[in-house]
N, C-alpha and C positions, 0 to 999 in steps of 0.2 A: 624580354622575350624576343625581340627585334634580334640582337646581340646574339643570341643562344643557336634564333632560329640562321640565322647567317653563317653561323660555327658550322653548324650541322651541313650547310650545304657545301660551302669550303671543303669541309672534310672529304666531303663525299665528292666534289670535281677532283680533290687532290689525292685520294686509293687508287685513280687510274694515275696519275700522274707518280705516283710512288713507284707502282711496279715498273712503268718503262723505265724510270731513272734507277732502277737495282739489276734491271735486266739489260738490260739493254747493249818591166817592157818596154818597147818602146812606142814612143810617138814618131809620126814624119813631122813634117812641117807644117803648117796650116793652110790651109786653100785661101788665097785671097780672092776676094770678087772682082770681077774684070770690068769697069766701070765704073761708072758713079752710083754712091750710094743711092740705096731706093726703101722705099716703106717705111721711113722717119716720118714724125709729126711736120707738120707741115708748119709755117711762123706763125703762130696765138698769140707773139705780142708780151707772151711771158716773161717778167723778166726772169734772168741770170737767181738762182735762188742763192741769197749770202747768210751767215747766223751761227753761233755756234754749237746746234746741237742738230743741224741737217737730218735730214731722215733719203736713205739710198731707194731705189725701185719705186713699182710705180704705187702712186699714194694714193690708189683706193684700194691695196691692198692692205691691212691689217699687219702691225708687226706680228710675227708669234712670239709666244711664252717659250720659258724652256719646256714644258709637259707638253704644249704641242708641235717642235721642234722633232724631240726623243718620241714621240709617237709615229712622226711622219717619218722617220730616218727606220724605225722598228717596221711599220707597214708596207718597206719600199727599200728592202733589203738589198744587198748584192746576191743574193744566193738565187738559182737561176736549175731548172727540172732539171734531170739529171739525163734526159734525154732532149737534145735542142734541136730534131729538124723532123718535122715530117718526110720530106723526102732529101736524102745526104745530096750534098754536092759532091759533084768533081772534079779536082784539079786537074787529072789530068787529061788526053784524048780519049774519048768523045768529053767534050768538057759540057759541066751541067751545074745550071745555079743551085738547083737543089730549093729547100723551102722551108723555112725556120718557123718552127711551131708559135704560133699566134700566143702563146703564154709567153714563151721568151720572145721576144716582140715586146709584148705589153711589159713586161720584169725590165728592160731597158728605157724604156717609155716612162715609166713608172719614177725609176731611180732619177732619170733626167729630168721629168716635172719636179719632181721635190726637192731637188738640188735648184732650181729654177724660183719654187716657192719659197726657201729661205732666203733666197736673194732678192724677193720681192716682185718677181714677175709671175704672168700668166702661164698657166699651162699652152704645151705643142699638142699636137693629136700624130697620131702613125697617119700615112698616108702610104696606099698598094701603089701607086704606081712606082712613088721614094724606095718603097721597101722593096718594091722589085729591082729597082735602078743599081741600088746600094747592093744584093746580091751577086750581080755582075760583078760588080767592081771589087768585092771579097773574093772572086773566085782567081781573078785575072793579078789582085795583091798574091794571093797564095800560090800562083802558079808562074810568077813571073818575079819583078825587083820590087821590093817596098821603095814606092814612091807612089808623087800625085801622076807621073807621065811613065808608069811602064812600057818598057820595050813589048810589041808581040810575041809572043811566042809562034817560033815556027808552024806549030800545028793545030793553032787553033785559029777558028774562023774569023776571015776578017769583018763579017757584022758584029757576033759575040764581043769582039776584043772593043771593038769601039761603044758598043755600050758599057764595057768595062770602062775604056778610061773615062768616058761623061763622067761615071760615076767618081773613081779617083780622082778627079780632077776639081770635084765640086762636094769632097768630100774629107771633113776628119779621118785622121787614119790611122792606124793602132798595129801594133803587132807584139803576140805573146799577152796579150790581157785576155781573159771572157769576155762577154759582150756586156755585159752592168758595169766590169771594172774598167772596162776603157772609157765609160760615161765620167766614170771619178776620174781616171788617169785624165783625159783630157781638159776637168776643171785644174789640177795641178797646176801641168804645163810647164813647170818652172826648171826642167833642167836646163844646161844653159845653152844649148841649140833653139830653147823654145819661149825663153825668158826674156827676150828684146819685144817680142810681140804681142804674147799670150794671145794668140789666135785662135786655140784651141778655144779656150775657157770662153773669149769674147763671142764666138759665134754659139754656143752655147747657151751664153746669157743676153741673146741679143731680144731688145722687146719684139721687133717687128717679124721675127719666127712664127709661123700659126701652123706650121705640117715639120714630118720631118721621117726620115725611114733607113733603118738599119741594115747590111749587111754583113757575114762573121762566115767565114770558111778558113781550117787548118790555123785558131788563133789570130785571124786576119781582120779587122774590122774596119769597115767605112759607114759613116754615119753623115747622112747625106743634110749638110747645113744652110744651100744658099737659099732659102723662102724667106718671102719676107709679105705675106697674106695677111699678117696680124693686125687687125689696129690696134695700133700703139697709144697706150695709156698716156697718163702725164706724169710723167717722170722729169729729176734733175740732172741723176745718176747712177750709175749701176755700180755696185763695189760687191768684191770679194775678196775678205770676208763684208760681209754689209753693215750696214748701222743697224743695233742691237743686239738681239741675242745669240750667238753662233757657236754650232758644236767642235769643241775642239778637237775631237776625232778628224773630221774632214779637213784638216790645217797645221801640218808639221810644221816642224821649223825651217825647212829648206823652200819652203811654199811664197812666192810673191802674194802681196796684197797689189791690188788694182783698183783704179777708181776711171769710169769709162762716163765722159760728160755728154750730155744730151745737144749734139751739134747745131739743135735749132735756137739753144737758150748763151751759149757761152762760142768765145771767138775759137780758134785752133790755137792749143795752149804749145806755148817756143819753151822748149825745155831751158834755154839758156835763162828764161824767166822767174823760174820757178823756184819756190823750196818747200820742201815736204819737212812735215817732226811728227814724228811717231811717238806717242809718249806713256808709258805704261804708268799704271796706279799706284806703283813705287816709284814712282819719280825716275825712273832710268829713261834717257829719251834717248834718241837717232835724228837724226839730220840728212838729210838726203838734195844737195842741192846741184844744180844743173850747171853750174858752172865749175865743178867737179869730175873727171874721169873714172867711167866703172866697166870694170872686165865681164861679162858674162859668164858667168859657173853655173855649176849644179848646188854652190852654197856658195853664203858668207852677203856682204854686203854689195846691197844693186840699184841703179836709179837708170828712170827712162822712159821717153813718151815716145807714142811709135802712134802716127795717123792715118795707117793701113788702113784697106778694105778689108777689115775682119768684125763684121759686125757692126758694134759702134765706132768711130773711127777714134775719137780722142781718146785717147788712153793713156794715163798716168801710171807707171808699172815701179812700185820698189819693196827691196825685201832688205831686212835688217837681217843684222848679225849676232851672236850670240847667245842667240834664244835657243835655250835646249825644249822647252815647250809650253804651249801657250796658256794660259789663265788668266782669270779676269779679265779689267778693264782697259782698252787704250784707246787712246784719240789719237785722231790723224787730223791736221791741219793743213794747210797747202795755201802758201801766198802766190802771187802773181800770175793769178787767170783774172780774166778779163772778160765781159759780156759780148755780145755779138754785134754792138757798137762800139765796141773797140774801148770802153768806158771801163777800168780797174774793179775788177770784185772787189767787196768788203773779206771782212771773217769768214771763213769757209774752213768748218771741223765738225766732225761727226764723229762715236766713240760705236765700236764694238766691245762686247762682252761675252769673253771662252768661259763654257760651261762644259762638264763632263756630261753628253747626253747616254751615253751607254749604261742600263741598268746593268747594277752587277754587285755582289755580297764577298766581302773579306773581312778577316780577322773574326773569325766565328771563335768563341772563347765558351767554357763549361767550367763552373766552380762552385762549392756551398749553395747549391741549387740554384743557382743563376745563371743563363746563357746569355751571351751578347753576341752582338753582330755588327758588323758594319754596312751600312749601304751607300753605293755610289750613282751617281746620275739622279734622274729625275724621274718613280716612279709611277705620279700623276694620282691623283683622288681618286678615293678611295683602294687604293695598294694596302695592303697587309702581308704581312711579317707572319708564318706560321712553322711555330717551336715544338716539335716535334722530338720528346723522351723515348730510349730505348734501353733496356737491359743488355747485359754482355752477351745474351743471346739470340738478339733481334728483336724480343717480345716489346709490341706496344706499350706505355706506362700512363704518360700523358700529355696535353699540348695546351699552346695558350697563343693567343692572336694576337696583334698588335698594330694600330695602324702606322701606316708608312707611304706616307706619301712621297715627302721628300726624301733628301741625303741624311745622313747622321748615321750618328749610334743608336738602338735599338739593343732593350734586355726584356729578357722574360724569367718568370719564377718559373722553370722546369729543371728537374732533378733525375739522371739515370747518367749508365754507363757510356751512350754516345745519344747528341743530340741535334738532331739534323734541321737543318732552317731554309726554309722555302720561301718567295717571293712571288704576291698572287697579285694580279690585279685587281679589277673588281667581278670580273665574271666570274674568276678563280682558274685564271689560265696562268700558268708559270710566265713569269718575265725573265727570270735567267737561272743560269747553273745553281743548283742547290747548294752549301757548303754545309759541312757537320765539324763538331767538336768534340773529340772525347776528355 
C-alpha cells in the first residue's frame, strides 16, 4: 500500500510537471595584501601533519558524500534573477552605484560558500558596508581601465572615484562574467597570467575570511577579499581540488591543482626543494619538480610555489598535462617541506576523487515492452525513475517507478508508441531534463 500510495502522489506532483515540459572572460590580477599576513592561527605547538592519506581543510568540518556534494552544487546554482539591481547603476556622468537586489547578493554568497564547503572551510557572511564598497569599485571598472589602479575619469568626482579605487584595489576583479560566474572564474584562475599565483582562488579559500561584499556594473565585477574576522579553525591545508570527493564539473583540464600550507604548522616551502607526483588509478603519473623550468600558459604542463600575500601564503601550484578530463582517483604526493623547525616532513599524500555530480538521463531506449535509461551523477535516496507509455497520439497507457538513487542503467516493463522517463526526487520534484524514446 505504502508503494501504490507513493505512485499515486508522484503522479500527481508530476501532471503539473508534464504539462510545463510539453508547453513550455576575463580575470585582472589578484590584489595582494599590503603587509603582513594577519588572522592565522596563532603557534599551538601543532605539529607539521605527515601520513599518507592527509585529509585538506579545516577538520571539524565533515567530508561530504557525493549526494551531498550534487545537492549543494544543485541548491547554489550559477543562475542569478533575471532582473539584478533594485536601483541600475551609472557608468556614466552623474555616476551612481546603483543597488543589486539582495537575492543576487545572496546567489553569489551562496555559490562562494559552497564552493568554500567542498573545500572544507567555513562559510563568509555578505557584509553592507563590503557590498557597498565593492559597488564603487564595479562602477568606476566599468567606467574607466580594467585594473586594481584605474586612471580617474575626467568627470567623475574626486570622492566617488577614490572609493572606487579602495575598492579595486582590495578586490578580485572580473570582467565579461555574471556575478556567480566570476565566483567560479576566479577559483579557476589558471590562465597563464594568473597561474604563477592563484590569487584569485587563494583569497577565496582563505580560512581567516568571516565577511565579504560584491560589486557588478556593465559585466564588471569586484568581490571585495581582504577580511580576515574569522577564527580560524585547525587546519593543515587547503587544496583545490581537496582530499576526497570532488565534482569534476568545477575542474577542466586546463585547471591547476594547489595545495596552500598552514604557515603556523610548516617552514616556507623553496621550490628548488621540492617534488610533486600526481598519480592517477591507472597508474599514469606526472612529476613536477623544482629543479625544472616551466613557462606559464593557459595549458599543458606547470610547477610553482609563489609566497604572496594572497590569502594563505605557501602555495604549492601545478597542473599536468594531457588530461582531456578528469575521473576517479589521484594522489598527490609532495617530498621536501619541511616543519617550522626546520625538521624534514615525513610522507605527505592525500587522494581526490572526480565524480560526475550533475544529475542527468541519456540513452533512453524502447523495445518488446522494455524501456531503459541511463542515469548520470548522483541522484541521492530516495530518487525514482518514472516511465511513462504513450500511443502515437499522445494518449496516456501506462507507468512504472523505479528507484534510483545512484548512477547506472535503469529498465522498466512499459510498452506504447513513445515513452518518456523523468527523474524525481523524493518530494517529486524533477532533477533534470526528461528524455523519451520512441
Amino acid at each position: 500500500m505504502r508503494t501504490r500510495y507513493r505512485t499515486i502522489l508522484l503522479a500527481g506532483a508530476l501532471l503539473l510537471t508534464l504539462s510545463a515540459w510539453a508547453y513550455a572572460s576575463e580575470l585582472g590580477e589578484p590584489p595582494e595584501y599590503p603587509g603582513a599576513e594577519a588572522g592565522l592561527l596563532a603557534d599551538d605547538g601543532v605539529q607539521a601533519a605527515s601520513g599518507s592519506n592527509l585529509q585538506s581543510g579545516d577538520k571539524s568540518l565533515d567530508k561530504l558524500s557525493r549526494q551531498e556534494i550534487s545537492a549543494l552544487l544543485s541548491e547554489n546554482p550559477l543562475t542569478l534573477p533575471a532582473v539584478l539591481f533594485d536601483v541600475a547603476p551609472s557608468v556614466k556622468a552623474p555616476y551612481a552605484t546603483g543597488k543589486l537586489k539582495e537575492a543576487v547578493l545572496q546567489a553569489a554568497l551562496n555559490r562562494l560558500n559552497a564552493l568554500r564547503r567542498i573545500a572544507g572551510l567555513k562559510p563568509v557572511a555578505l557584509d553592507d558596508a563590503l557590498n557597498e564598497n565593492a559597488q564603487y569599485g564595479a562602477v568606476l571598472l566599468a567606467a574607466s581601465t580594467f585594473s586594481h589602479s584605474p586612471p580617474k575619469p575626467d568627470d567623475m568626482d574626486d570622492d566617488f572615484y577614490q572609493k572606487g579605487k579602495t575598492a579595486t584595489s582590495s578586490s578580485n576583479i572580473a570582467s565579461g562574467y555574471s556575478l556567480t560566474g566570476a565566483v567560479d572564474g576566479f577559483m579557476n584562475d589558471s590562465d597563464g597570467g594568473n597561474i604563477p599565483l592563484l590569487g584569485h582562488r587563494r583569497w577565496q579559500l582563505n580560512p581567516a575570511m568571516g565577511k565579504v561584499g560584491f560589486g557588478y556594473a556593465n559585466r564588471r565585477t569586484t568581490e571585495k577579499v581582504f577580511d580576515k574576522s574569522a577564527a580560524v579553525g585547525d587546519y593543515d591545508f587547503v587544496a583545490w581540488p581537496p582530499s576526497g570527493n570532488f565534482p569534476a564539473e568545477l575542474f577542466d583540464a586546463n585547471q591547476a591543482w594547489s595545495v596552500s600550507l598552514n604557515p603556523d604548522r610548516y617552514a616556507v616551502p623553496a621550490k628548488a626543494d621540492l617534488t610533486v607526483t600526481l598519480r592517477r588509478d591507472d597508474g599514469k603519473t606526472w612529476t613536477f619538480s623544482g629543479a625544472n623550468s616551466y613557462t606559464p600558459a593557459n595549458s599543458g604542463l606547470y610547477f610553482n610555489v609563489n609566497t604572496g600575500g594572497y590569502g594563505i601564503r605557501n602555495c604549492i601550484i601545478f597542473r599536468p598535462d594531457g588530461v582531456e578530463a578528469y575521473n576517479g582517483a589521484y594522489t598527490v604526493s609532495i617530498s621536501g617541506l619541511k616543519d617550522k623547525s626546520g625538521k624534514a616532513v615525513g610522507e605527505f599524500s592525500y587522494q581526490t576523487t572526480f565524480f560526475e555530480a550533475t544529475v542527468s538521463l541519456s540513452g533512453a531506449e524502447a523495445s518488446g515492452g522494455t524501456a531503459s535509461v541511463t542515469v548520470k551523477g548522483e541522484p541521492g535516496a530516495g530518487a525514482v525513475l518514472y516511465f511513462a507509455a504513450f500511443d502515437g497520439k499522445g494518449k496516456f497507457l501506462s507507468a512504472a517507478l523505479r528507484e534510483a538513487s545512484s548512477p547506472g542503467i535503469y529498465s522498466a516493463a512499459v510498452d506504447g508508441a513513445r515513452v518518456s522517463v523523468f527523474l524525481l526526487n523524493a518530494n517529486g520534484k524533477l532533477l533534470c531534463q526528461p528524455v523519451s524514446a520512441l
